[in-house]
MOPAC internal coordinates of N, CA, C and O (Angstrom, degrees):
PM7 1SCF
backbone

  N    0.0000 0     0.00 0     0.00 0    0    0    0
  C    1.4431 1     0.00 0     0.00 0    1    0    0
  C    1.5314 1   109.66 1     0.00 0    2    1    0
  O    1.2310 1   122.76 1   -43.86 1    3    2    1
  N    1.5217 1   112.33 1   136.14 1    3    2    1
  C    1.4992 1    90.98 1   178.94 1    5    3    2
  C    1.3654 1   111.69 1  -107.64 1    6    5    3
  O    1.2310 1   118.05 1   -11.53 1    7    6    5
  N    1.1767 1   121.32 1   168.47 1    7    6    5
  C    1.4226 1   129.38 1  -176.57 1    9    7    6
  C    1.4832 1   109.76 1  -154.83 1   10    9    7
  O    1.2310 1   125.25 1   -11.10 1   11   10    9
  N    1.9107 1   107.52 1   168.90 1   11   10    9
  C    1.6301 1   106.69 1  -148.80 1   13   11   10
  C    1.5916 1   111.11 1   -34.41 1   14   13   11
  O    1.2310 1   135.46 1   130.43 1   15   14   13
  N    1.7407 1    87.70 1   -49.57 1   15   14   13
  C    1.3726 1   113.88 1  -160.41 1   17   15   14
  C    1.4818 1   113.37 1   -48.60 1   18   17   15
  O    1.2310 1   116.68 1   133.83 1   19   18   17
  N    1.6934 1   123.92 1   -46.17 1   19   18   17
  C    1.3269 1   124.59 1   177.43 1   21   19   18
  C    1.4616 1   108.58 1   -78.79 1   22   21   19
  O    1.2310 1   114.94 1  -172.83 1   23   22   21
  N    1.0385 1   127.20 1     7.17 1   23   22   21
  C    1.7008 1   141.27 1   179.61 1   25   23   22
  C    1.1920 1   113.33 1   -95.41 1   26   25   23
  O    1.2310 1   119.88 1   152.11 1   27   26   25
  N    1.3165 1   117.84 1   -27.89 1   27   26   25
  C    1.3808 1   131.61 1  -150.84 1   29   27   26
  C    1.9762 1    94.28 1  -109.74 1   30   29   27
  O    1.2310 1   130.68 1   137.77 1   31   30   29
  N    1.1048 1    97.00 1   -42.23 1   31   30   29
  C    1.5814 1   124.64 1  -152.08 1   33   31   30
  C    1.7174 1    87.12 1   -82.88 1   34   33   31
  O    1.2310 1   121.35 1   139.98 1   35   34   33
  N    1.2434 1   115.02 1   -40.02 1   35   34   33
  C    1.4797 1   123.25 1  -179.52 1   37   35   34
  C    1.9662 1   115.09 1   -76.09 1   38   37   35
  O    1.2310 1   126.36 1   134.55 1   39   38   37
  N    0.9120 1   105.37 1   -45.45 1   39   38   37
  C    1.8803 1   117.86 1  -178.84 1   41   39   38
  C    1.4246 1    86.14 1   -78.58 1   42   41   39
  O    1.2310 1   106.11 1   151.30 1   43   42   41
  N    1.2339 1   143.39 1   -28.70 1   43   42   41
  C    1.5833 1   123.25 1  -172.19 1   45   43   42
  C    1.6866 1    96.40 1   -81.23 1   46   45   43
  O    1.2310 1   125.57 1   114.58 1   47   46   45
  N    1.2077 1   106.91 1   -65.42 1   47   46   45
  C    1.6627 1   112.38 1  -172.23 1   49   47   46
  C    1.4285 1    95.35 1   -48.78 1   50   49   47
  O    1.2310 1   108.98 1   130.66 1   51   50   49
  N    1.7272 1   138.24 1   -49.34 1   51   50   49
  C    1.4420 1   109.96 1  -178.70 1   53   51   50
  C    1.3261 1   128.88 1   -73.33 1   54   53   51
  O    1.2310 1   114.58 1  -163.92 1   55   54   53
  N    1.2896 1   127.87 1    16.08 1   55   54   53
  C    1.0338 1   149.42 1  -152.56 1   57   55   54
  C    1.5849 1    94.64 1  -120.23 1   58   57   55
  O    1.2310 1   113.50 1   124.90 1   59   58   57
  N    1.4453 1   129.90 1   -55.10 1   59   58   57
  C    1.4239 1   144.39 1   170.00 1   61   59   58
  C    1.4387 1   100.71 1   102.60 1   62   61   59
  O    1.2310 1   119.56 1  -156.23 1   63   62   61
  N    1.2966 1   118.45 1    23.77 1   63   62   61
  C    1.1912 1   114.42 1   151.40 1   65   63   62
  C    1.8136 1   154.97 1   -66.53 1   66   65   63
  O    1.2310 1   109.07 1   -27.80 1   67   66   65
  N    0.9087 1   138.07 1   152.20 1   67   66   65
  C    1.2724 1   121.13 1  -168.27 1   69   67   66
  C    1.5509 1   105.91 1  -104.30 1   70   69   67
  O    1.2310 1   105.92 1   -25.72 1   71   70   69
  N    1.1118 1   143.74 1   154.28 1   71   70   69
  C    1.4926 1   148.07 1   164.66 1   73   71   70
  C    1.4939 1   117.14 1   -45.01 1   74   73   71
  O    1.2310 1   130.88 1   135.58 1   75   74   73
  N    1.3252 1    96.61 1   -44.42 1   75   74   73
  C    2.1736 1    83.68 1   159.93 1   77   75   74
  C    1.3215 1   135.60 1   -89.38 1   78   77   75
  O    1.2310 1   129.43 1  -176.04 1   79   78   77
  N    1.9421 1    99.42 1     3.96 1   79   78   77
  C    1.7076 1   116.64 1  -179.63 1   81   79   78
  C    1.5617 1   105.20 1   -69.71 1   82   81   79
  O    1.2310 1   135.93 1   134.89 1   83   82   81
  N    1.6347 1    86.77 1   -45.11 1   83   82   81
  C    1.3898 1   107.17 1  -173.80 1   85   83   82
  C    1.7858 1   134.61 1   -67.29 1   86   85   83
  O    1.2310 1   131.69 1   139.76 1   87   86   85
  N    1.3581 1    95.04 1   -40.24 1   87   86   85
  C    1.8168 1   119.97 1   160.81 1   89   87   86
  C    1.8155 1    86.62 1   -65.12 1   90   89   87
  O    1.2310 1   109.15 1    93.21 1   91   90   89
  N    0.9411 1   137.93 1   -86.79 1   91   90   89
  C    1.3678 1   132.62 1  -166.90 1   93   91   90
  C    1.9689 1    99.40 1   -12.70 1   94   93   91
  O    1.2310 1   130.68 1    85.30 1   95   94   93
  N    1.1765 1    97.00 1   -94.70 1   95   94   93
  C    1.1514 1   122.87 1   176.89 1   97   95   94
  C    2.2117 1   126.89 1   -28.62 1   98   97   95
  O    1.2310 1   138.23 1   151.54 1   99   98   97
  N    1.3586 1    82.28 1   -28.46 1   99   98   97
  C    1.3506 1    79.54 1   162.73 1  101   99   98
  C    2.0493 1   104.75 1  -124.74 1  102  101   99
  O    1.2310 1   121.39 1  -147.41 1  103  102  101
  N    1.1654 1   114.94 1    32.59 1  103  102  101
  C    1.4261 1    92.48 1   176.72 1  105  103  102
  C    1.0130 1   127.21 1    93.10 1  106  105  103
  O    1.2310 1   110.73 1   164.37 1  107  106  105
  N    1.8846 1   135.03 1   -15.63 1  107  106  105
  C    1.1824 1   140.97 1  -144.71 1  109  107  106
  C    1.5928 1   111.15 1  -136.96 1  110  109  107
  O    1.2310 1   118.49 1   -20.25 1  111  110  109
  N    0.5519 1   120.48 1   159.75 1  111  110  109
  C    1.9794 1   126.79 1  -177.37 1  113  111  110
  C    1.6536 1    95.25 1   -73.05 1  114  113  111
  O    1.2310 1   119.34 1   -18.14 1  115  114  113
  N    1.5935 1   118.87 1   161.86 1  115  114  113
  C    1.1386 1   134.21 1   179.69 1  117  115  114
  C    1.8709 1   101.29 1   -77.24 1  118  117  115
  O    1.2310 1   125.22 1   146.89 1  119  118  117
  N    1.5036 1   107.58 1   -33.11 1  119  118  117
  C    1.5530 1   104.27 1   178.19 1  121  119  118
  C    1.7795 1    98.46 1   -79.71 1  122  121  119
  O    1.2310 1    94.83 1  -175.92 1  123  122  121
  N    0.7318 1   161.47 1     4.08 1  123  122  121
  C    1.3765 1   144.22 1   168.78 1  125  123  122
  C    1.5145 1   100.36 1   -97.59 1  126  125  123
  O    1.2310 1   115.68 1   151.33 1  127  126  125
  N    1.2530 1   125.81 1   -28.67 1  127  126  125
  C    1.6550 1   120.02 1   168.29 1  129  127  126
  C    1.4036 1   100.62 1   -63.52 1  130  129  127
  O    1.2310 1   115.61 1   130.06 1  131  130  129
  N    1.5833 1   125.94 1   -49.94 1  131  130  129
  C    1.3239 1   106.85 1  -156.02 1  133  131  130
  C    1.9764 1    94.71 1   -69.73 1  134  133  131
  O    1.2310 1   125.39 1   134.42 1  135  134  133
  N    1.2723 1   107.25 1   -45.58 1  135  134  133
  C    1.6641 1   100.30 1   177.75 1  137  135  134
  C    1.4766 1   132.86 1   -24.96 1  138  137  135
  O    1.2310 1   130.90 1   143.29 1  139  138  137
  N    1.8767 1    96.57 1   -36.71 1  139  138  137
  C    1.1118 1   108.11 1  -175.34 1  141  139  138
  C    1.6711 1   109.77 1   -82.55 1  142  141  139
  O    1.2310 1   116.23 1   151.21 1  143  142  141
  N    1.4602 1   124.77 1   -28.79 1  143  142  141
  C    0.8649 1    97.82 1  -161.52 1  145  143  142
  C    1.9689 1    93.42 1  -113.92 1  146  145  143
  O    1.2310 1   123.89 1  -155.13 1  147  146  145
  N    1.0736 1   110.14 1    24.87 1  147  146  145
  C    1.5785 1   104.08 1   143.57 1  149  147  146
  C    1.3184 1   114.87 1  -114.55 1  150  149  147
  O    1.2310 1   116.33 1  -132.21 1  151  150  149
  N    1.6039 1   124.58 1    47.79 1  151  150  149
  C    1.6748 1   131.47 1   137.53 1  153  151  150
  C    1.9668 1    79.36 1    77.29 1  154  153  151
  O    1.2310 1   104.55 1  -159.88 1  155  154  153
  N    1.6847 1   146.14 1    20.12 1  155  154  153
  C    1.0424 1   127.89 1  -163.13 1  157  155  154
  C    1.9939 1    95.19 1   -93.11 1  158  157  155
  O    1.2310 1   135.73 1   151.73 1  159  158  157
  N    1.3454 1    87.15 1   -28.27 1  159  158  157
  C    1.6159 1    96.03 1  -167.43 1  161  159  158
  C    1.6228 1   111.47 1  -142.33 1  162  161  159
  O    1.2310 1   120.91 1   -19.98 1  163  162  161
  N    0.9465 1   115.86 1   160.02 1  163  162  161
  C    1.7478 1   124.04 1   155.74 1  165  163  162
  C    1.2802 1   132.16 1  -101.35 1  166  165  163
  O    1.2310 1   120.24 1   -38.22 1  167  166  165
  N    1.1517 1   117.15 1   141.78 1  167  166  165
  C    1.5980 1    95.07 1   173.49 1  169  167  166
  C    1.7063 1   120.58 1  -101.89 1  170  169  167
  O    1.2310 1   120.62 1   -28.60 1  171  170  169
  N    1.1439 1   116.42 1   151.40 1  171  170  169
  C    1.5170 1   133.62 1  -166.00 1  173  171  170
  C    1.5727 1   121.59 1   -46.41 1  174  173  171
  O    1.2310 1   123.30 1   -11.82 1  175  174  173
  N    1.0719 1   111.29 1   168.18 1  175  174  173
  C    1.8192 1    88.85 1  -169.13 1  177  175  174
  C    1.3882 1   131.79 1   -89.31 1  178  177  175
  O    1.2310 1   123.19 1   171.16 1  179  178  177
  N    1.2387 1   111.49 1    -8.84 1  179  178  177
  C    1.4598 1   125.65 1   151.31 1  181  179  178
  C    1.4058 1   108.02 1   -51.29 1  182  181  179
  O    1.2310 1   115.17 1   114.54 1  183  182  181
  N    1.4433 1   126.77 1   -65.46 1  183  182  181
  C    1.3491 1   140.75 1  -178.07 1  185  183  182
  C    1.4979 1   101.97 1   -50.93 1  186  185  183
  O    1.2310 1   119.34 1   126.05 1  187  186  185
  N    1.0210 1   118.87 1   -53.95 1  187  186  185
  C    1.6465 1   122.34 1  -175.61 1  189  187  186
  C    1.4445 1   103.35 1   -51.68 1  190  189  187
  O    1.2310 1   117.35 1   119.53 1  191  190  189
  N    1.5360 1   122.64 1   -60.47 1  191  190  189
  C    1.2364 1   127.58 1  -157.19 1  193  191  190
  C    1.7459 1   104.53 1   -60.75 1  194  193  191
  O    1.2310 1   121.65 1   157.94 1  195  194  193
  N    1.4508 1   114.44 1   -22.06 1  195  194  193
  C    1.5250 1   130.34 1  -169.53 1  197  195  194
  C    1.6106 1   112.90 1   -76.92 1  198  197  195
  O    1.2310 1   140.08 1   137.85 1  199  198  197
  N    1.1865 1    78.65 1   -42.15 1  199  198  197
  C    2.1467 1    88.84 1   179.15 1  201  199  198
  C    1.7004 1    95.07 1   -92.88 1  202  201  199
  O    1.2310 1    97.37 1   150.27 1  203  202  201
  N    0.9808 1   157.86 1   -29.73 1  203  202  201
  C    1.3829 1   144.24 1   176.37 1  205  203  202
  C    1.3970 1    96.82 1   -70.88 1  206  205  203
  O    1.2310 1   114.88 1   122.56 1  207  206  205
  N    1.5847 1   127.32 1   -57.44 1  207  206  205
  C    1.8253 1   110.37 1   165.50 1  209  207  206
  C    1.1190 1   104.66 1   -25.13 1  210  209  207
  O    1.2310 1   116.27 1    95.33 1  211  210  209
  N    1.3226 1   124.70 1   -84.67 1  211  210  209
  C    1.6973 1   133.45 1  -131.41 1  213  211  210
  C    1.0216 1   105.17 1   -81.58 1  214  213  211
  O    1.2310 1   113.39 1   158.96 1  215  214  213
  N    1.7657 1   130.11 1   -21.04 1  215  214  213
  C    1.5278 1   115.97 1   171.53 1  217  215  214
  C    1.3843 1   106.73 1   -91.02 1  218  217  215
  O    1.2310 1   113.19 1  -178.70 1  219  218  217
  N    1.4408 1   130.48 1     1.30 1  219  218  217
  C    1.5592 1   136.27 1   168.44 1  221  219  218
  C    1.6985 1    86.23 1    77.70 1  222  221  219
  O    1.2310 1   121.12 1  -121.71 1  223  222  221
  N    1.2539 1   115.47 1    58.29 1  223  222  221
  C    1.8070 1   104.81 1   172.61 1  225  223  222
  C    1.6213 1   103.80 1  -140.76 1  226  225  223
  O    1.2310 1   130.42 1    -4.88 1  227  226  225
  N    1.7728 1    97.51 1   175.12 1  227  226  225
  C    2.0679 1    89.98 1  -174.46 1  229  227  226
  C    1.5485 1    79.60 1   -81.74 1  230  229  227
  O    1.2310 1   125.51 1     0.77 1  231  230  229
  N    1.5499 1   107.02 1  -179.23 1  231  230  229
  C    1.1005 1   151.16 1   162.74 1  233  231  230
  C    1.8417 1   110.71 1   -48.77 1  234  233  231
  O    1.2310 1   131.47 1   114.99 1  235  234  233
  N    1.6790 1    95.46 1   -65.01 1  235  234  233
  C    1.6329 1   119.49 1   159.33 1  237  235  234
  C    1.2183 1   121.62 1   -19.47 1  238  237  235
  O    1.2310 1   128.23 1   117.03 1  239  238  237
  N    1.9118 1   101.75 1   -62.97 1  239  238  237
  C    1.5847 1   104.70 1  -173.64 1  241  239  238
  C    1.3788 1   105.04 1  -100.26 1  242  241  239
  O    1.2310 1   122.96 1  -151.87 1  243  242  241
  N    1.2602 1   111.94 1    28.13 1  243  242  241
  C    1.8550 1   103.66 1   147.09 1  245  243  242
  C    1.4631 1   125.93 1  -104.51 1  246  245  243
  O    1.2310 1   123.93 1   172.86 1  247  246  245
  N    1.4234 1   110.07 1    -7.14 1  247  246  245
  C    1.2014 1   141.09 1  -176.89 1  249  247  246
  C    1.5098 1   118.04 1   -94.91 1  250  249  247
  O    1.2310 1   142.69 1   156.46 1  251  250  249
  N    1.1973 1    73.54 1   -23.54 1  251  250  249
  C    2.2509 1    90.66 1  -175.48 1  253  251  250
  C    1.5755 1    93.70 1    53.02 1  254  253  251
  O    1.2310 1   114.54 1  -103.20 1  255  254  253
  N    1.6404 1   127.95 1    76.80 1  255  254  253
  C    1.2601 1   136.70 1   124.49 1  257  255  254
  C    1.3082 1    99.81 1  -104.67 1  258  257  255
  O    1.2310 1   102.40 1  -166.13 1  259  258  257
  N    0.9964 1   149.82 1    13.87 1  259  258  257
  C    1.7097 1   131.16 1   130.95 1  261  259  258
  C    1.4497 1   122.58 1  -164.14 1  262  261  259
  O    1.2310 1   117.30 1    -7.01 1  263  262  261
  N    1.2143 1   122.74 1   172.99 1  263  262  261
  C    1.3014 1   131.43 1  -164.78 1  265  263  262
  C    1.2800 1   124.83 1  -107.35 1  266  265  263
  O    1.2310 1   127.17 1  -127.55 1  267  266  265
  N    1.4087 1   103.82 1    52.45 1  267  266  265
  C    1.3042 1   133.48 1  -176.62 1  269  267  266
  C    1.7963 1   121.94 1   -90.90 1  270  269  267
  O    1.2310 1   113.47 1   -83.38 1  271  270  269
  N    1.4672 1   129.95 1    96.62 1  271  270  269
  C    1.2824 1   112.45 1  -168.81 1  273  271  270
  C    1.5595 1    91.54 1  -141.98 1  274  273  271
  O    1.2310 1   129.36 1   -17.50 1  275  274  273
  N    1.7808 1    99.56 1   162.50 1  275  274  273
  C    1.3658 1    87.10 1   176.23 1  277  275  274
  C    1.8590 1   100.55 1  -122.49 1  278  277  275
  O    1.2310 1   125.82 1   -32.56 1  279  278  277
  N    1.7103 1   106.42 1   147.44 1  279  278  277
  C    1.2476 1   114.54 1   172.32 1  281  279  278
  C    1.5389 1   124.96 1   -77.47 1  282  281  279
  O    1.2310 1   101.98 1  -102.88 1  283  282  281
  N    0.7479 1   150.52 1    77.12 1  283  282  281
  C    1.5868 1   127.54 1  -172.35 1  285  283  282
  C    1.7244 1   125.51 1   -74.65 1  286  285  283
  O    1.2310 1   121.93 1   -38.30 1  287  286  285
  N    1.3012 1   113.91 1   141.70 1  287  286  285
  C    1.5357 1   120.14 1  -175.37 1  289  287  286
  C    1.6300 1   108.02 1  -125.81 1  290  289  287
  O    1.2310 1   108.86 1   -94.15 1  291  290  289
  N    1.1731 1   138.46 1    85.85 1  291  290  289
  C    1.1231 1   134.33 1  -171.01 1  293  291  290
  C    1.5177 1   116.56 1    63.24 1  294  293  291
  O    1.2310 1   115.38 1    49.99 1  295  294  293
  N    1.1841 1   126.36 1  -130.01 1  295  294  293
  C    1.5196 1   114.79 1   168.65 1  297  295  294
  C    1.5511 1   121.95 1   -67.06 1  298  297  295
  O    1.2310 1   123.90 1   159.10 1  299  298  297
  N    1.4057 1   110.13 1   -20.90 1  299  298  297
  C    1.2938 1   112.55 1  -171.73 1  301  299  298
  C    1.7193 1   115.01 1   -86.93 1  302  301  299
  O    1.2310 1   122.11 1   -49.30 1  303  302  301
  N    1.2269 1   113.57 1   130.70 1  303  302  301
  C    1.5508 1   120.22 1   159.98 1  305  303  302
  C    1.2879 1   115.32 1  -121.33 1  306  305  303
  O    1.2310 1   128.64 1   -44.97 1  307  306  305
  N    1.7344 1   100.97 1   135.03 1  307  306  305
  C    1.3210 1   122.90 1  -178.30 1  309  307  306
  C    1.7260 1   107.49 1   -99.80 1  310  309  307
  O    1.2310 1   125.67 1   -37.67 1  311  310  309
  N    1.8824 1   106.70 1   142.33 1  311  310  309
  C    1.6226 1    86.50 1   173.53 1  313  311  310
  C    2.0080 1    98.69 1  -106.16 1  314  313  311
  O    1.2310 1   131.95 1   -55.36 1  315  314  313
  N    1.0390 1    94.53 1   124.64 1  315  314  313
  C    1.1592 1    92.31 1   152.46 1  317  315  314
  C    1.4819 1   152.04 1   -36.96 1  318  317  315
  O    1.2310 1    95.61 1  -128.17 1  319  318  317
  N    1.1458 1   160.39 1    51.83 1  319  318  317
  C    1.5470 1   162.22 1  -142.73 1  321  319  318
  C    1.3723 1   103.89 1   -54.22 1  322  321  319
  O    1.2310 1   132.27 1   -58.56 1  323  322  321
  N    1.3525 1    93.91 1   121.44 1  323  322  321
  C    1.4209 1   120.75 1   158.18 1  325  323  322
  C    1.3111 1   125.58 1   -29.55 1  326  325  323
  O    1.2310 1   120.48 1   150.10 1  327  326  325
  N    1.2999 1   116.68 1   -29.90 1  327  326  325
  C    1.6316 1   144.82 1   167.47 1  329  327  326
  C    1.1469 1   130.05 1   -75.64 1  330  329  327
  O    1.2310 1   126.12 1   156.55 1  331  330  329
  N    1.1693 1   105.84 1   -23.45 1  331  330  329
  C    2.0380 1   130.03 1   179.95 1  333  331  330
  C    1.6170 1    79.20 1   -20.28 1  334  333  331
  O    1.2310 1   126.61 1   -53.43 1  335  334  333
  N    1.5532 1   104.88 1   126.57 1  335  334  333
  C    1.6268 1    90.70 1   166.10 1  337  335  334
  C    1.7731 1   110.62 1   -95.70 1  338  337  335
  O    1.2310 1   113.51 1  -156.40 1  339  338  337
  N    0.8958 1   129.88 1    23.60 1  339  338  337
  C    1.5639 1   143.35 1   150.33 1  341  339  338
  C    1.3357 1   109.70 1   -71.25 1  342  341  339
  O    1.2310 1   106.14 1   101.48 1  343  342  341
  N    0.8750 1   143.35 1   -78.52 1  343  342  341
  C    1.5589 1   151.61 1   162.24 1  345  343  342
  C    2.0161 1    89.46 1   122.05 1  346  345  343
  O    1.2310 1   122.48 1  -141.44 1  347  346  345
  N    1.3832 1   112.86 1    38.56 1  347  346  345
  C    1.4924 1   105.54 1   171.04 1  349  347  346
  C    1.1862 1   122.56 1   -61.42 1  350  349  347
  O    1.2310 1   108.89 1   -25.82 1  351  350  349
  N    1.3893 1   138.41 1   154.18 1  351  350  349
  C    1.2824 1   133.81 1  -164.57 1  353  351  350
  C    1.7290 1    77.85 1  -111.06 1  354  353  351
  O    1.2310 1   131.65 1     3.47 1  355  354  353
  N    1.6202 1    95.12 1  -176.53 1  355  354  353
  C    1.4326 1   101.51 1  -158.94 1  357  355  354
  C    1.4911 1   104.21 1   -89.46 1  358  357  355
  O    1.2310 1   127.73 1   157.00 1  359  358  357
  N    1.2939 1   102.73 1   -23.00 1  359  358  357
  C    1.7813 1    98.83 1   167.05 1  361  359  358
  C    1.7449 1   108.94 1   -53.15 1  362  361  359
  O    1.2310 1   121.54 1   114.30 1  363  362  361
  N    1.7894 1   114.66 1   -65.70 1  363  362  361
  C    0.8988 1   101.08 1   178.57 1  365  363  362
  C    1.9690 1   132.51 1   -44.00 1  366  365  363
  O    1.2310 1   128.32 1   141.48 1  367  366  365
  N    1.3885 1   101.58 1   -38.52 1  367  366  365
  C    1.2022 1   100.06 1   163.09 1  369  367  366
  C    1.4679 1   130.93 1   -44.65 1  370  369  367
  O    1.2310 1   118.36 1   132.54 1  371  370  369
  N    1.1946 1   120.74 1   -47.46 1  371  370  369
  C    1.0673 1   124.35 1  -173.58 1  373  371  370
  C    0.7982 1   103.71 1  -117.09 1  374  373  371
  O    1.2310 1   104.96 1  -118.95 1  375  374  373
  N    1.8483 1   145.43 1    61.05 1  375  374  373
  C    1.4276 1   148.95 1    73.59 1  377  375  374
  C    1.4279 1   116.06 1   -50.87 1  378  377  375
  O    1.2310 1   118.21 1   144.14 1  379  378  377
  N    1.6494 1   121.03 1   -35.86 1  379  378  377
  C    1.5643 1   110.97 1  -179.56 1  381  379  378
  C    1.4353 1   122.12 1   -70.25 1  382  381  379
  O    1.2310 1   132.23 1   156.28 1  383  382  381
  N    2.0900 1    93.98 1   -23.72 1  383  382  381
  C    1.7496 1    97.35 1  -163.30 1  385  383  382
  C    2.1932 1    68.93 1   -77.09 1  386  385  383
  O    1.2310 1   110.72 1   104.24 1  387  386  385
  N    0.8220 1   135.06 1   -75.76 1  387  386  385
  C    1.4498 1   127.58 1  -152.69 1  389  387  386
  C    1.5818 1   123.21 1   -44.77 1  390  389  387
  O    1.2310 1   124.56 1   168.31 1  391  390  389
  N    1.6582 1   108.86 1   -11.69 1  391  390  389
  C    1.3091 1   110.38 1  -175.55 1  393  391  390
  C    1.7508 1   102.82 1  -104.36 1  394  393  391
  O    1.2310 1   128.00 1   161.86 1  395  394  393
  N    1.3477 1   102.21 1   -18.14 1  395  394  393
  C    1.5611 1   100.31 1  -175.30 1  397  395  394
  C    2.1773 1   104.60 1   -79.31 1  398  397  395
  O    1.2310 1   131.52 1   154.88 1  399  398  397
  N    1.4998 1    95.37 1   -25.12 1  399  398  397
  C    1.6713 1   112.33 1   171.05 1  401  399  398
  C    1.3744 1   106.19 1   -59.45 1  402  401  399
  O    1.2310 1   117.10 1   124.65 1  403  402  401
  N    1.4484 1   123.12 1   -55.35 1  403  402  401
  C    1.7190 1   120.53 1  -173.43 1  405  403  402
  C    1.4023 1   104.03 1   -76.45 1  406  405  403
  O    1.2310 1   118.09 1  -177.75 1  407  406  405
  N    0.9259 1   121.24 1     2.25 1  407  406  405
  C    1.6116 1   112.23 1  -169.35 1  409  407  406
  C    1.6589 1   108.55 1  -108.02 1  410  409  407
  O    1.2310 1   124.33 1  -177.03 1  411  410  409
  N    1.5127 1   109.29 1     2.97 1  411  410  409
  C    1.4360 1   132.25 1  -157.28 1  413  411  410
  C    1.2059 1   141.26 1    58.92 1  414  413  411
  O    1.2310 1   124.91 1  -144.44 1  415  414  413
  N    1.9044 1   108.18 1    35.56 1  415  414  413
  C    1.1360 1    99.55 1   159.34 1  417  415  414
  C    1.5929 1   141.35 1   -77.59 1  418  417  415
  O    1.2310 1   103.76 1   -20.31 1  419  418  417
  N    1.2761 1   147.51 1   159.69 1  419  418  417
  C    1.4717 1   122.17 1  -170.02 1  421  419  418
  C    1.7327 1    97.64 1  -110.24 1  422  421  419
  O    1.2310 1   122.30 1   -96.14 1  423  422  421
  N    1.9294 1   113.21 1    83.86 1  423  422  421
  C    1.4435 1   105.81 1   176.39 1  425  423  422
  C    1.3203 1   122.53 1   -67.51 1  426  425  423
  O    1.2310 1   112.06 1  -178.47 1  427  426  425
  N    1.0376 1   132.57 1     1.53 1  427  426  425
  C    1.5131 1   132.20 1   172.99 1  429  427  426
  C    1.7688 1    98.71 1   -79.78 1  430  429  427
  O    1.2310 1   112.17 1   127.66 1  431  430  429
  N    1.0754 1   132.38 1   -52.34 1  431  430  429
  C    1.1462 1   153.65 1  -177.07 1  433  431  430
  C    2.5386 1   104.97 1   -67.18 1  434  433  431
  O    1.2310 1   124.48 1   168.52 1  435  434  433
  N    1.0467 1   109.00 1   -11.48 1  435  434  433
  C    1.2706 1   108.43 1  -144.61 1  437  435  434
  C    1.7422 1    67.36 1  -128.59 1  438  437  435
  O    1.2310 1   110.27 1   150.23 1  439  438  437
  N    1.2206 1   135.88 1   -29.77 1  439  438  437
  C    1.9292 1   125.38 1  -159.75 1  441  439  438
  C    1.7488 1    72.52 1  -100.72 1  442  441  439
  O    1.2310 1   113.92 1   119.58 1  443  442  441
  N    1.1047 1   129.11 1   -60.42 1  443  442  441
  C    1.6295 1   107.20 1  -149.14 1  445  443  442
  C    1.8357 1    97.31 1   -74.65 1  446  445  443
  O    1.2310 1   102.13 1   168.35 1  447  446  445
  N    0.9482 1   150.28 1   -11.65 1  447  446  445
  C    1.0502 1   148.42 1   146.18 1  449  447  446
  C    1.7684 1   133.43 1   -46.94 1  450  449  447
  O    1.2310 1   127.19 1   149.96 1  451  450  449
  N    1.6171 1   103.77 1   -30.04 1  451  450  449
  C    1.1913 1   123.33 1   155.03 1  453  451  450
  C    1.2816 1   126.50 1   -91.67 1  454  453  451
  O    1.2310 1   116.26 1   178.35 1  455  454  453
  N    1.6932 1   124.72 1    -1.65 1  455  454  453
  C    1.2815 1   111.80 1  -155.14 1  457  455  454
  C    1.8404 1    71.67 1  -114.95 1  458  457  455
  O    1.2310 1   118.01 1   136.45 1  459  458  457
  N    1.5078 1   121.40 1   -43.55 1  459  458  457
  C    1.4071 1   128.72 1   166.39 1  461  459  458
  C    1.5498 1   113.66 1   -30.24 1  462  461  459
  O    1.2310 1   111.86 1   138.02 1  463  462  461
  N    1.4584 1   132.95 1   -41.98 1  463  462  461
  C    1.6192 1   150.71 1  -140.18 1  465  463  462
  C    1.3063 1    93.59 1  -103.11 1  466  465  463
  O    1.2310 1   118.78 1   147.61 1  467  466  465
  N    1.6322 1   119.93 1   -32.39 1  467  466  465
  C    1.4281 1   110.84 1   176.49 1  469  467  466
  C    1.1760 1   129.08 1  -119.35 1  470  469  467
  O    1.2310 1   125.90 1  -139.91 1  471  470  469
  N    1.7292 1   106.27 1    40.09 1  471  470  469
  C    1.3490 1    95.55 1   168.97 1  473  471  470
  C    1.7005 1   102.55 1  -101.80 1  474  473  471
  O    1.2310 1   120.10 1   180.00 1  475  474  473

């Protein structure tokens, strides 16, 4: 199940950040990041609104009221649906977009074709 904390804990590590890069960066001590991301605490809504900027995500999917994330492939970003009937998290996502790439698919070529299909 995911929650803020593994949400939070996940966009920092893909990011290659460290827990006091990250407290830096929003204002906050390295122990109130780790709080946050063992589900001990939340942070406030100013603070919230700061880390949903900077990881480019809603509010929602830091909260896990929905399953909304976005992938990016070069210039292109895909959003994911809330509906995915996989229920992949975005890591998994982006091991498939990276395994369907080594295997020779062309996803830059394969997102504007889908992003083309639905207008």
């Amino acid at each position: 199940m995911n929650t803020f904390g593994k949400r939070i804990k996940n966009l920092r590590q893909k990011m290659g950040l460290t827990q006091v890069e990250l407290g830096k960066m929003l204002n906050v001590t390295d122990l109130a990041v780790t709080k946050w991301e063992s589900d001990a605490s939340l942070p406030n809504t100013i603070t919230l609104i700061k880390i949903a900027d900077y990881f480019n995500v809603s509010i929602d999917y830091l909260l896990c009221r929905k399953y909304i994330s976005y992938i990016s492939s070069g210039n292109n970003v895909v959003k994911i649906h809330e509906k995915y009937p996989y229920n992949l998290s975005p890591e998994d996502i982006e091991r498939l977009i990276n395994y369907l790439r080594d295997i020779g698919f062309d996803i830059d070529r394969l997102i504007k074709k889908i992003k083309e299909s639905s207008k």
